[in-house]
C-alpha positions in Angstrom: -2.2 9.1 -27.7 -4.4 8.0 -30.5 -3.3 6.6 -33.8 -3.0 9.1 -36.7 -5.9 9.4 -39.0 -6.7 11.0 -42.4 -8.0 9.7 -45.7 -9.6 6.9 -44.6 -6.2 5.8 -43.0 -5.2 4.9 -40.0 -1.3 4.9 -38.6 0.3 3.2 -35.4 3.7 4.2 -34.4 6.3 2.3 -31.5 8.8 4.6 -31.0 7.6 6.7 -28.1 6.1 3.3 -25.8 9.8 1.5 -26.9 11.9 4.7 -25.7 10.3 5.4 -22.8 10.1 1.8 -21.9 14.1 1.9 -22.4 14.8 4.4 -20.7 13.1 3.5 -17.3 15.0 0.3 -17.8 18.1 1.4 -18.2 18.2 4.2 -15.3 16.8 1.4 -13.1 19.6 -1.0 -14.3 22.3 1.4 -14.3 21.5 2.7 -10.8 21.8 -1.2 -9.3 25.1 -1.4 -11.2 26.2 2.0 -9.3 25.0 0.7 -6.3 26.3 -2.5 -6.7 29.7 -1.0 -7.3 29.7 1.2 -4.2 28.5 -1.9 -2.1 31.4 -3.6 -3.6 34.0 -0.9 -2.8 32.4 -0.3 0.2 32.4 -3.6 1.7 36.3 -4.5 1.7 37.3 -7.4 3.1 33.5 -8.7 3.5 31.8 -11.4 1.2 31.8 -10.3 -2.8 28.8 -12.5 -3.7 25.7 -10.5 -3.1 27.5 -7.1 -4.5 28.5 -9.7 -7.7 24.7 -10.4 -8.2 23.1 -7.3 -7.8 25.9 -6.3 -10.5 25.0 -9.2 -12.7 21.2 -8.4 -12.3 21.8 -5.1 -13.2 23.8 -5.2 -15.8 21.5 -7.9 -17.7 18.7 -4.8 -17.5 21.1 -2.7 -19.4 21.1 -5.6 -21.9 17.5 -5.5 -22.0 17.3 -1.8 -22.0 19.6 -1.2 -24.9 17.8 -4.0 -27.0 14.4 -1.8 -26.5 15.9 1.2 -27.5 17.3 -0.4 -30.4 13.9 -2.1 -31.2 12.8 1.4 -30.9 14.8 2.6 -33.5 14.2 0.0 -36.2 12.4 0.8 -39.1 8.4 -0.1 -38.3 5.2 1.2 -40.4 1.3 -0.1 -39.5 -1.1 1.4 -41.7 -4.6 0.2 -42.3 -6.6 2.1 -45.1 -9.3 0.5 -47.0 -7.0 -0.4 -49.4 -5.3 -2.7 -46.8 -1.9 -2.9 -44.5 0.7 -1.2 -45.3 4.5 -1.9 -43.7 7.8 -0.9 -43.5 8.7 -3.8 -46.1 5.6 -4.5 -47.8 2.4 -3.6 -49.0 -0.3 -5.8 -49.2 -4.3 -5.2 -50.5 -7.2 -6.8 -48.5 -7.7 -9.1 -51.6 -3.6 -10.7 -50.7 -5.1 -11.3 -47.1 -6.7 -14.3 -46.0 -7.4 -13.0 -42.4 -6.2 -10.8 -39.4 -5.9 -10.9 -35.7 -5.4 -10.4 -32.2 -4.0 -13.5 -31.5 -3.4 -13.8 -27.5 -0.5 -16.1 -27.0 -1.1 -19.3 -24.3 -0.4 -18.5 -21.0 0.0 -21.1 -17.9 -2.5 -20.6 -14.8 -0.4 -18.6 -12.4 -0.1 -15.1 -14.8 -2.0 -13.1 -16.0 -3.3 -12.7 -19.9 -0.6 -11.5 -21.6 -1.6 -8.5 -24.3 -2.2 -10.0 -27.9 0.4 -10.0 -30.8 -1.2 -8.6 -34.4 -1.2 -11.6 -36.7 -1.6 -12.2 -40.6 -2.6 -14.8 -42.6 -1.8 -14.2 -46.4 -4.0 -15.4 -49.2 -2.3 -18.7 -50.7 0.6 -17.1 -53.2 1.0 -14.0 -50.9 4.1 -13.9 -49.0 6.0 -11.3 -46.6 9.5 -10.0 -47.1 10.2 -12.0 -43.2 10.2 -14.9 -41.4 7.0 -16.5 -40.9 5.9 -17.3 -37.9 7.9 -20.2 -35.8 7.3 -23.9 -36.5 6.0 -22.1 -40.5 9.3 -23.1 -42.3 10.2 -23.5 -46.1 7.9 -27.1 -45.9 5.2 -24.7 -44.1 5.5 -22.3 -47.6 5.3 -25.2 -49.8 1.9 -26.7 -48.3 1.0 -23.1 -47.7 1.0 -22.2 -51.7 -1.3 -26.0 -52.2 -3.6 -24.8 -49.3 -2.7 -27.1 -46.7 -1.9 -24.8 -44.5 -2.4 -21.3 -43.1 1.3 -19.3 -43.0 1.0 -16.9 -40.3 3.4 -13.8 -39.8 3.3 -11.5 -36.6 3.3 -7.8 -37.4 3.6 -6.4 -34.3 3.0 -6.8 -30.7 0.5 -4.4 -29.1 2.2 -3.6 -26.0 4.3 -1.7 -28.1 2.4 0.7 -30.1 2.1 3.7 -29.1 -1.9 3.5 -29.4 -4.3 1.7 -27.2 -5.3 -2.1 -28.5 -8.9 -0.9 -28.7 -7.7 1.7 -31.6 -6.1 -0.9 -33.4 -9.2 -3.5 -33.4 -11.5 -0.6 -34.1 -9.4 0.5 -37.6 -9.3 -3.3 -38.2 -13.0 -3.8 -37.9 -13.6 -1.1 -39.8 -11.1 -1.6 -42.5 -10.8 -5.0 -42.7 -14.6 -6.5 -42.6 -15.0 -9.8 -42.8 -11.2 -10.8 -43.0 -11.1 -9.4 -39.4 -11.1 -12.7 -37.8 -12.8 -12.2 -34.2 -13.5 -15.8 -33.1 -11.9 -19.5 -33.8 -13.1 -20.3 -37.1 -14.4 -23.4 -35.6 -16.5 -21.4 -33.3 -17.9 -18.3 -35.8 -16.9 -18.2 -39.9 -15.0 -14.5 -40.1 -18.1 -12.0 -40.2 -18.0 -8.3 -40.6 -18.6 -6.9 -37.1 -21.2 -4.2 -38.2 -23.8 -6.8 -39.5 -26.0 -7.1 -36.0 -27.8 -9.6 -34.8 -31.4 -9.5 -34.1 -31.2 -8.1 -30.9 -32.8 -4.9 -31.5 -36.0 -6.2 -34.3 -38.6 -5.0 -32.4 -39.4 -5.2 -28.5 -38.7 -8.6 -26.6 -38.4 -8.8 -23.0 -35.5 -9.8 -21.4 -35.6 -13.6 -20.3 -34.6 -14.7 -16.4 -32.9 -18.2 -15.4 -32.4 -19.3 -12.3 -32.6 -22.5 -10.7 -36.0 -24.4 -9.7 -35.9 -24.1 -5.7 -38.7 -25.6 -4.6 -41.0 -23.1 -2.2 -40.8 -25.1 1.2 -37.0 -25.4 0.2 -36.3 -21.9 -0.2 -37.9 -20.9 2.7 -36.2 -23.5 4.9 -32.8 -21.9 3.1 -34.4 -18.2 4.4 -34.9 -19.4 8.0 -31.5 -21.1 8.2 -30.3 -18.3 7.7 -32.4 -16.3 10.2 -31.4 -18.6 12.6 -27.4 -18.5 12.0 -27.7 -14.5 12.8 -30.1 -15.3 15.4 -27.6 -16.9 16.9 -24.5 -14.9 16.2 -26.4 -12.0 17.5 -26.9 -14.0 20.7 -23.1 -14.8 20.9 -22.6 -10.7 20.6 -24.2 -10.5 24.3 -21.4 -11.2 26.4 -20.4 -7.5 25.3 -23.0 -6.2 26.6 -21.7 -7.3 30.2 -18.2 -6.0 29.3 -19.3 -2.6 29.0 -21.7 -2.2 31.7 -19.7 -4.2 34.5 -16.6 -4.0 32.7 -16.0 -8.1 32.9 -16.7 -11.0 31.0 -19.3 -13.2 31.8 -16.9 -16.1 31.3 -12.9 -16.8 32.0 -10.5 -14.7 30.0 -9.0 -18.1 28.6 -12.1 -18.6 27.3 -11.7 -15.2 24.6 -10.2 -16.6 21.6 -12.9 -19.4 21.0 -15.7 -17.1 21.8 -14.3 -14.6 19.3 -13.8 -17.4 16.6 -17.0 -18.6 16.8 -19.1 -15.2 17.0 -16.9 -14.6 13.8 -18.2 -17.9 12.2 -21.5 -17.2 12.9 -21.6 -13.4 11.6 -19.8 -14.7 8.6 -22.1 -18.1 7.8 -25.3 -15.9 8.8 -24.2 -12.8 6.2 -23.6 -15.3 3.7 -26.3 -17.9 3.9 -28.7 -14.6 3.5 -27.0 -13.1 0.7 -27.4 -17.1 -1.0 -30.6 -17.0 -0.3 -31.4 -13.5 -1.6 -29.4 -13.8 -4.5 -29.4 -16.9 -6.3 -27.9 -18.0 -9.4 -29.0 -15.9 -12.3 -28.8 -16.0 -15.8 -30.5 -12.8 -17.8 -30.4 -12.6 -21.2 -32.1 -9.6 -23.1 -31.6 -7.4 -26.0 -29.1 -5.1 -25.0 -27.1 -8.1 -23.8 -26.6 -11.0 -21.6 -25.0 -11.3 -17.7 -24.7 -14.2 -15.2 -25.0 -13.2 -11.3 -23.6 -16.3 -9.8 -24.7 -17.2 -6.4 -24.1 -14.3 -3.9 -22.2 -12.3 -6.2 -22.5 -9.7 -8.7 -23.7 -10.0 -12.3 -21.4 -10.0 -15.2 -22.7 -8.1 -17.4 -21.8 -8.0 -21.1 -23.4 -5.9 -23.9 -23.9 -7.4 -27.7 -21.5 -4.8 -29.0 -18.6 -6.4 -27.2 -19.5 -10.0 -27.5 -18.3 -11.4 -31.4 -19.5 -14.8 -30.7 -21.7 -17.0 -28.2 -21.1 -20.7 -27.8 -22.7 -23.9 -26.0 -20.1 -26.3 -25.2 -17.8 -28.5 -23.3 -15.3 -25.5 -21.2 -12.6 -24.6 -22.8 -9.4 -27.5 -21.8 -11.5 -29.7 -19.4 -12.3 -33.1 -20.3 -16.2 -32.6 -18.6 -18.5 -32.6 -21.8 -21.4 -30.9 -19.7 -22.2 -27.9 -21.6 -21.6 -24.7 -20.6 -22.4 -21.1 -22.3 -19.3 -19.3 -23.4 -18.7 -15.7 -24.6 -15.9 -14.7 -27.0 -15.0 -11.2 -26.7 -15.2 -8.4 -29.5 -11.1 -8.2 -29.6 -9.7 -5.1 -28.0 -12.7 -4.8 -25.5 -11.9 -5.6 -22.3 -14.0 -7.0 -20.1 -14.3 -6.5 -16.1 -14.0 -10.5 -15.9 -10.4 -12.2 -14.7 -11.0 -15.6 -15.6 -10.6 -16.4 -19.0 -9.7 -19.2 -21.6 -7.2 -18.6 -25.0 -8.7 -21.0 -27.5 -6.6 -21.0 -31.0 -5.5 -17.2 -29.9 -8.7 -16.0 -29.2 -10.4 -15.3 -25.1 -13.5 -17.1 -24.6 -15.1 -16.1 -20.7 -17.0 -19.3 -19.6 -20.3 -18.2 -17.6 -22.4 -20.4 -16.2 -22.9 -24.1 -16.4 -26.5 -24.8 -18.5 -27.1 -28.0 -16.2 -27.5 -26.0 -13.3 -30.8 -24.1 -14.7 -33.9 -25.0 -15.6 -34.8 -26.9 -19.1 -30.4 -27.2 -19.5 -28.7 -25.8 -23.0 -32.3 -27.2 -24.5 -34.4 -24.3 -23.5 -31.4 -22.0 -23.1 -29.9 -22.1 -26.3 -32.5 -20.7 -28.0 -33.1 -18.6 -25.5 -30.0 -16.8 -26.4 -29.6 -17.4 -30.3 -33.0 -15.0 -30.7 -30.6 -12.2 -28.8 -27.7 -12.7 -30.1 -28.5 -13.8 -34.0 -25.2 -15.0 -35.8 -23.6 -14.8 -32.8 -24.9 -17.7 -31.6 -23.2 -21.3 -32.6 -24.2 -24.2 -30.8 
């Protein structure tokens, strides 16, 4: 369901996502207890500890239930007008706001990105009716008023509103402008997301990377390749004795490492083709930019969804070779699993500039004549 809309406003809600979250927990919870119960009852005399914890289990999901639904039940108001955001316990003007965002919280290498929690930083004076943010005590609100820091307060998190994130970045962009913060300020100073690059000033081709293979070397790479399904096509021949005399052409024992290696073949063959087919790509144009690393599909991404472009050192390695990095228009999502949270923001690193021609030298501008203000190097 979308957010509510009129008069140049825009409303989220959490009551209906919170509910209905509650309730599936708690039916699922309350059915282990039950079940737990008649295991319990049922299994007299027999050990007690597995009914026990399935109880246990159970019964802390009715905990966590409950405390949705009473989440779900607590006052909550998100507007966002052009006048500003409005809450249950305060009202505060886009002047009282240093900035806004989707600030995605860190997350460790084994799960997934977790969905972003809608942050604010008040102008130095402005406070909230709540707790700031934790590790933003009284000392925090102190330097915070002599502009030594930034107090930050979470508003909500969007995996409970009852709209999608995209709505909620979209009213924000629109509303907010400039104090819309889209990128690390480090990376991009807060710009409005309708001022466009240059992208679409007249006609420019779209401009090709890949890397400098020599002619004799490529086509050594091409007949390699020839030659490895040359030679797994040979190793497919003993099946045409098995189906015209019904036998192998060698023992039966013999079976499995003919089958692993036919396998290896195919498979090295296939791939050392597709390699040399499709190498490493880099394209770059004015409707956006993609990498197509080697053998694999391009990721594509237009200039509509990208709020900043970067050369530099990956995200969290201690390699300084540089490497061209894309931060995401917030609330886009992007078909792309690996990703990087830098100071709350994703950044999706795509292709290592040393392993083209002419490096982040040639490539940088390159891309800055695309992407305009985007573009921080």
């Amino acid at each position: 369901m979308g957010p509510q809309q009129g008069a140049g406003r825009v409303e989220f809600t959490v009551g209906r996502r919170l509910a209905r979250r509650a309730r599936t927990t708690l039916a699922f919870a309350g059915a282990g207890v039950l079940a737990g119960l008649a295991w319990l009852v049922a299994g007299r005399g027999g050990g007690v500890a597995g009914p026990l914890v399935v109880i246990v289990l159970s019964s802390a999901g009715l905990w966590g239930g409950w405390s949705e639904l009473a989440r779900s039940r607590k006052p909550f108001r998100l507007r966002v007008d052009d006048f500003g955001i409005t809450l249950h316990d305060a009202e505060l003007s886009w002047e009282q706001i240093d900035a806004v965002a989707l600030h995605h919280p860190p997350r460790s290498d084994d799960e997934s990105q977790p969905p972003p929690l809608l942050v604010l930083w008040p102008a130095p004076g402005v406070g909230l009716p709540r707790r700031p943010d934790r590790g933003q005590g009284v000392l925090s609100n102190v330097l915070a008023d002599a502009g030594q820091v930034r107090l930050r307060y979470t508003l909500a998190r969007t995996h409970d509103l009852d709209q999608s994130v995209t709505d909620l970045a979209g009213a924000l962009a629109r509303h907010g402008g400039a104090r819309f913060e889209t990128a690390p300020r480090a990376v991009r100073q807060p710009t409005p997301l309708s001022v466009a690059g240059p992208e679409h000033r007249g006609p420019k081709p779209e401009v090709f990377f890949t890397p400098a293979i020599p002619g004799p070397a490529r086509t050594a790479r091409g007949l390699a390749a020839g030659a490895l399904l040359a030679l797994a096509a040979v190793l497919l021949l003993p099946l045409a004795d098995l189906a015209t005399r019904r036998e192998l052409p060698f023992s039966p024992v013999l079976f499995g490492p003919w089958f692993a290696v036919t396998a290896a073949a195919w498979w090295l063959g296939v791939h050392s083709l597709r390699r040399w087919r499709r190498p490493l790509r880099l394209r770059v144009g004015p409707d956006g930019l993609g990498v197509r690393d080697v053998a694999g599909t391009e990721f594509w991404v237009p200039w509509e969804a990208v709020a900043a472009v970067t050369v530099g050192p990956c995200p969290g390695a201690s390699d300084t070779r540089q490497w061209l990095i894309v931060w995401p228009v917030p609330g886009v999502p992007l078909a792309r699993e690996s990703s990087h949270v830098v100071d709350g923001h994703v950044a999706h690193v795509l292709v290592r500039l040393d392993r083209l021609p002419g490096g982040a030298e040639r490539i940088g501008p390159a891309v800055q004549s695309f992407a305009g203000e985007r573009f921080s190097a």
